[in-house]
ChimeraX commands (.cxc) that place a marker at each C-alpha (Angstrom):
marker #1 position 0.00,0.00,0.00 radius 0.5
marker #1 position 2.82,2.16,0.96 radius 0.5
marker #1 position 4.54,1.48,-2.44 radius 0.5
marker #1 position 1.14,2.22,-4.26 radius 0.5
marker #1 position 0.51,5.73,-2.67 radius 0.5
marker #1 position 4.27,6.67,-3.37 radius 0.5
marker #1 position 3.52,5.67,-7.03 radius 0.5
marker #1 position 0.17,7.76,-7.35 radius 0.5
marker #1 position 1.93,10.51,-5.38 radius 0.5
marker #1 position 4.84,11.03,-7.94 radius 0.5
marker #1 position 2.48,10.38,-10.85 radius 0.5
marker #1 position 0.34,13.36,-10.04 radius 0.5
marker #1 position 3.26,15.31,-9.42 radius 0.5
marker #1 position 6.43,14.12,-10.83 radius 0.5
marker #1 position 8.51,17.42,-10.34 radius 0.5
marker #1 position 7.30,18.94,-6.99 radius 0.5
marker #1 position 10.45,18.77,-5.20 radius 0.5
marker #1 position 13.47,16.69,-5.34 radius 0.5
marker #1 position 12.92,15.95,-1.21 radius 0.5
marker #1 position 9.40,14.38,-2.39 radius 0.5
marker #1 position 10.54,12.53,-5.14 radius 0.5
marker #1 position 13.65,11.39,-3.53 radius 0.5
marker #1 position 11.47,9.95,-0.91 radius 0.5
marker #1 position 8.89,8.49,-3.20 radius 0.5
marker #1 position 11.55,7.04,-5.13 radius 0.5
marker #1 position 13.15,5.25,-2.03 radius 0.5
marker #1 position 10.22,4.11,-1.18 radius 0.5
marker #1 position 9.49,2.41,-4.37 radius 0.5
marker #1 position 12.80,0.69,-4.29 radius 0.5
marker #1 position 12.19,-0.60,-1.13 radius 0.5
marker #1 position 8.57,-2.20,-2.02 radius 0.5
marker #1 position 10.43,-3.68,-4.98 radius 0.5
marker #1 position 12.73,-5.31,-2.83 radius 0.5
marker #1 position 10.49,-7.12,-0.88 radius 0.5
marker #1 position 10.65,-10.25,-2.54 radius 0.5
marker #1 position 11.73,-13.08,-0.24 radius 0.5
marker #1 position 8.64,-11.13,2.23 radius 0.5
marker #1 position 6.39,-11.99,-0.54 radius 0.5
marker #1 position 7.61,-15.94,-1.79 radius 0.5
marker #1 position 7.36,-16.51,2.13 radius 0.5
marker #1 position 3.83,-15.20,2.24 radius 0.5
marker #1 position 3.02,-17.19,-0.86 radius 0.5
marker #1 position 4.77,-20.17,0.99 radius 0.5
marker #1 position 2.16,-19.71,4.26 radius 0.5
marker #1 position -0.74,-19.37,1.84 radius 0.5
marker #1 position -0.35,-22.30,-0.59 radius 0.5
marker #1 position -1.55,-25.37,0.55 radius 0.5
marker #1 position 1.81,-28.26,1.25 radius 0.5
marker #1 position 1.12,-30.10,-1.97 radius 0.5
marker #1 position 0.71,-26.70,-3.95 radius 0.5
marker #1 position 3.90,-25.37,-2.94 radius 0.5
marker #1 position 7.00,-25.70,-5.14 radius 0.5
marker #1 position 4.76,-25.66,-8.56 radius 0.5
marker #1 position 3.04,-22.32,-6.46 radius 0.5
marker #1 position 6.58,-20.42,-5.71 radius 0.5
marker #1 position 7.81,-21.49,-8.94 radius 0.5
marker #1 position 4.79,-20.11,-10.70 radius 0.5
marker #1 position 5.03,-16.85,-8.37 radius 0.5
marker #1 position 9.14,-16.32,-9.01 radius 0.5
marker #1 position 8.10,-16.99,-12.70 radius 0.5
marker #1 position 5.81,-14.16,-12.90 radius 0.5
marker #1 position 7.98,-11.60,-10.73 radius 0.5
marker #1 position 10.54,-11.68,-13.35 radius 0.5
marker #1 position 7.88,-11.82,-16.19 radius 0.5
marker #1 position 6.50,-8.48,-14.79 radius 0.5
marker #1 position 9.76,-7.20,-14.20 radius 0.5
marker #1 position 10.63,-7.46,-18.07 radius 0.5
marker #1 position 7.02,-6.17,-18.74 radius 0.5
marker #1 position 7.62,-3.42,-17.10 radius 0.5
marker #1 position 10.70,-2.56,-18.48 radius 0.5
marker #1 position 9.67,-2.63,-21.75 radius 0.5
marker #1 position 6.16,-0.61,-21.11 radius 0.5
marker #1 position 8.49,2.42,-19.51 radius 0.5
marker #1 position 10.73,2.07,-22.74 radius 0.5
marker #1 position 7.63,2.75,-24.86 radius 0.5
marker #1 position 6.55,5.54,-22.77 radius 0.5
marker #1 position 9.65,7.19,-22.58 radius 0.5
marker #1 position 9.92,6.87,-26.59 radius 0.5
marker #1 position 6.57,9.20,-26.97 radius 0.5
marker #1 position 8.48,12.25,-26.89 radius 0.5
marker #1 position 6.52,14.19,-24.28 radius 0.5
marker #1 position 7.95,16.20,-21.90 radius 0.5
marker #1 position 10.11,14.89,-19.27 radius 0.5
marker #1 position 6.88,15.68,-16.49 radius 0.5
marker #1 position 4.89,14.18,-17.96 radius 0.5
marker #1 position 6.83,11.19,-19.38 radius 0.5
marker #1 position 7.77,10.24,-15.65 radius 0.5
marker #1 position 4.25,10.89,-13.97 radius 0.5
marker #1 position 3.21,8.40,-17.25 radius 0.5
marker #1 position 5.83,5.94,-15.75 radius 0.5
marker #1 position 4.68,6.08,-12.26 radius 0.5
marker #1 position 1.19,5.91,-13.49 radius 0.5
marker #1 position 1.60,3.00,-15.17 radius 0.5
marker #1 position 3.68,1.57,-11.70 radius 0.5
marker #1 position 0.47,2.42,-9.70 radius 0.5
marker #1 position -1.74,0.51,-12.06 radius 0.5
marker #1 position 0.44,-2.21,-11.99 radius 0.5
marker #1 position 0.40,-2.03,-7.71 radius 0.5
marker #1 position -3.09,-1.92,-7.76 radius 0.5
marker #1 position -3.50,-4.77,-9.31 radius 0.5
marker #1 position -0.92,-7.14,-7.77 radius 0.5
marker #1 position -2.82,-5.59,-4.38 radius 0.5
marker #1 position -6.40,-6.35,-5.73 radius 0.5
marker #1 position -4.76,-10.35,-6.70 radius 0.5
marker #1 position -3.36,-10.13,-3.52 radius 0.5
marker #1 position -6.39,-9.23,-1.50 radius 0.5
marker #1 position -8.53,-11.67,-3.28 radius 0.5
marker #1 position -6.26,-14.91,-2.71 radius 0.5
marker #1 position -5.59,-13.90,0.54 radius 0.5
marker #1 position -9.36,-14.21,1.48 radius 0.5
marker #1 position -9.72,-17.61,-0.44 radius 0.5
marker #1 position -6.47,-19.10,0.72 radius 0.5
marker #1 position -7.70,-19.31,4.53 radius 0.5
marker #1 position -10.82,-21.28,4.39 radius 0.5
marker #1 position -8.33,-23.56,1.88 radius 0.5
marker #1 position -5.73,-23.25,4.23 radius 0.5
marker #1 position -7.90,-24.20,7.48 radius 0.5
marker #1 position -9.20,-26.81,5.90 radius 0.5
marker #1 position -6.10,-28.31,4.62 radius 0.5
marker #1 position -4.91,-28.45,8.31 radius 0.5
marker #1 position -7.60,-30.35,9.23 radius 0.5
marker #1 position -6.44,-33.19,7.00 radius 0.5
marker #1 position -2.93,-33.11,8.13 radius 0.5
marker link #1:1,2 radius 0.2
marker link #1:2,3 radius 0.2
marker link #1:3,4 radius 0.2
marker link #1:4,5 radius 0.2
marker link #1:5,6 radius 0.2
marker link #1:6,7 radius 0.2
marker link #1:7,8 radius 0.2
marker link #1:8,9 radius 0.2
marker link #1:9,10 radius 0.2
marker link #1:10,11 radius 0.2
marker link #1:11,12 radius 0.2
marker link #1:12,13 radius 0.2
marker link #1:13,14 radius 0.2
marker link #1:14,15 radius 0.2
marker link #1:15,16 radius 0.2
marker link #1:16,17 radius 0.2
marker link #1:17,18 radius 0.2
marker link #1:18,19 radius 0.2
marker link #1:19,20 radius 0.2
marker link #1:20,21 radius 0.2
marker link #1:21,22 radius 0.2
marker link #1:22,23 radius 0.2
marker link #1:23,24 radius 0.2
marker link #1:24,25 radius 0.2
marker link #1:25,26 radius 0.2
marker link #1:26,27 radius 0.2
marker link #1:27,28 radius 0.2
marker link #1:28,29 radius 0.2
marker link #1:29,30 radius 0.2
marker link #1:30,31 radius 0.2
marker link #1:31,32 radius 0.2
marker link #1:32,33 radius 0.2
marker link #1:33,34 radius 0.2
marker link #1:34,35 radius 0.2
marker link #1:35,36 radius 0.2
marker link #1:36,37 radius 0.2
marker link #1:37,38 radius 0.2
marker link #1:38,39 radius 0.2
marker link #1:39,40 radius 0.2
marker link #1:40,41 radius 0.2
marker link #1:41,42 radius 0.2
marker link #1:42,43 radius 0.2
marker link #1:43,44 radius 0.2
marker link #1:44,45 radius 0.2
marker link #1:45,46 radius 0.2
marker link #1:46,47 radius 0.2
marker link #1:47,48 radius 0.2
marker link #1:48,49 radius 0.2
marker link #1:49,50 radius 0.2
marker link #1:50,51 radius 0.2
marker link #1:51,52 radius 0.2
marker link #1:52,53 radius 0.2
marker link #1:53,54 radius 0.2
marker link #1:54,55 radius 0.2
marker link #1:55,56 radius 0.2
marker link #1:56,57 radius 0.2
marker link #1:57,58 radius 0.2
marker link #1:58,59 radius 0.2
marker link #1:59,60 radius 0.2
marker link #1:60,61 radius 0.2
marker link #1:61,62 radius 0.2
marker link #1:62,63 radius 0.2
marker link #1:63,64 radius 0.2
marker link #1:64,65 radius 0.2
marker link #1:65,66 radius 0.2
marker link #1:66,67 radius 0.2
marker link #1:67,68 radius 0.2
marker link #1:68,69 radius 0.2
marker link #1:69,70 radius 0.2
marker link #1:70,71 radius 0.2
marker link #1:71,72 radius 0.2
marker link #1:72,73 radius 0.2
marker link #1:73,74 radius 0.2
marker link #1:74,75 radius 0.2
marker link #1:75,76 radius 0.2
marker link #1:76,77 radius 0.2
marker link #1:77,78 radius 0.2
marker link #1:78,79 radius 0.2
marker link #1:79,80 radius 0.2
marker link #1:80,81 radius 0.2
marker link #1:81,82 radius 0.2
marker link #1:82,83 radius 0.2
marker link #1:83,84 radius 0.2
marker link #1:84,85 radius 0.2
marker link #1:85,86 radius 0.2
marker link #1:86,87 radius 0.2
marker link #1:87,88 radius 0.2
marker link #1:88,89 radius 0.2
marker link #1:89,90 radius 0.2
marker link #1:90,91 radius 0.2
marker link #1:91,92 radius 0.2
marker link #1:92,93 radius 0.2
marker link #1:93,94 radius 0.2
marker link #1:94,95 radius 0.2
marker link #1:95,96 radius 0.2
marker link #1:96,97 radius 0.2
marker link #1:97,98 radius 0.2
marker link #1:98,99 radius 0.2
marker link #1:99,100 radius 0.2
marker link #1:100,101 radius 0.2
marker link #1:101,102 radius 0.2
marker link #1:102,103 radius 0.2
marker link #1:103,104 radius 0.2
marker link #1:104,105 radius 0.2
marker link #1:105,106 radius 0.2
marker link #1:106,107 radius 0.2
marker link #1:107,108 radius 0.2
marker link #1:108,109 radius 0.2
marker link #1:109,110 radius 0.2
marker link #1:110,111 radius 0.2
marker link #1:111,112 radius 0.2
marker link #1:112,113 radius 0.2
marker link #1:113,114 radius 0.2
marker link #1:114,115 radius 0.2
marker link #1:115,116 radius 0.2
marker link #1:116,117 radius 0.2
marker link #1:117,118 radius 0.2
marker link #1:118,119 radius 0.2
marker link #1:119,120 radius 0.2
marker link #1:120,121 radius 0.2
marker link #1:121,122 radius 0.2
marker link #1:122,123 radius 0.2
view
């Protein structure tokens, strides 16, 4: 969420100040950096059997979207706008990308635990 709101912050104003955008920036590089905090949430969520096809599919997909990503901020920075509004285009695009992964996020969070409860009652 915190990575999200730093995103829409220096989208709607990419220039401000360099304090602001220093700070948003830092704290985008620090939600990007949270990956072993994420594969071991994904690790408490999957059910046992689930599990190495699960973090394979997740680590998969992280560098999938990192490449994605890369290449949607090369096409946006190749449309020859100003350099405003070419960044606040780049976090724009970051914050749509965080609110989805949050909305995915949200939703198998709330189906994993029934799944997960029940699993442990099998065990």
């Amino acid at each position: 969420m915190v990575g999200l709101l730093s995103a829409v912050l220096l989208a709607v104003s990419p220039g401000s100040s360099i304090f602001a955008a220093s700070a948003g920036l830092a704290l985008l590089y620090a939600m990007g950096n949270i990956h072993p905090v994420a594969m071991t949430e994904a690790q408490a969520l999957l059910p046992e059997r689930a599990r190495g096809v699960g973090l394979g599919a997740l680590n998969t997909l992280v560098f999938l979207g990192v490449s994605a990503s890369s290449a949607v901020f090369g096409a946006l920075a190749e449309l020859r706008l100003s350099v405003a509004s070419t960044y606040g285009l780049i976090f724009g695009a970051t914050a749509m990308a965080l609110s989805i992964a949050l909305a995915v996020y949200l939703v198998c969070r709330q189906k994993a635990n029934p799944v997960r409860k029940a699993a442990r009652a099998f065990d």
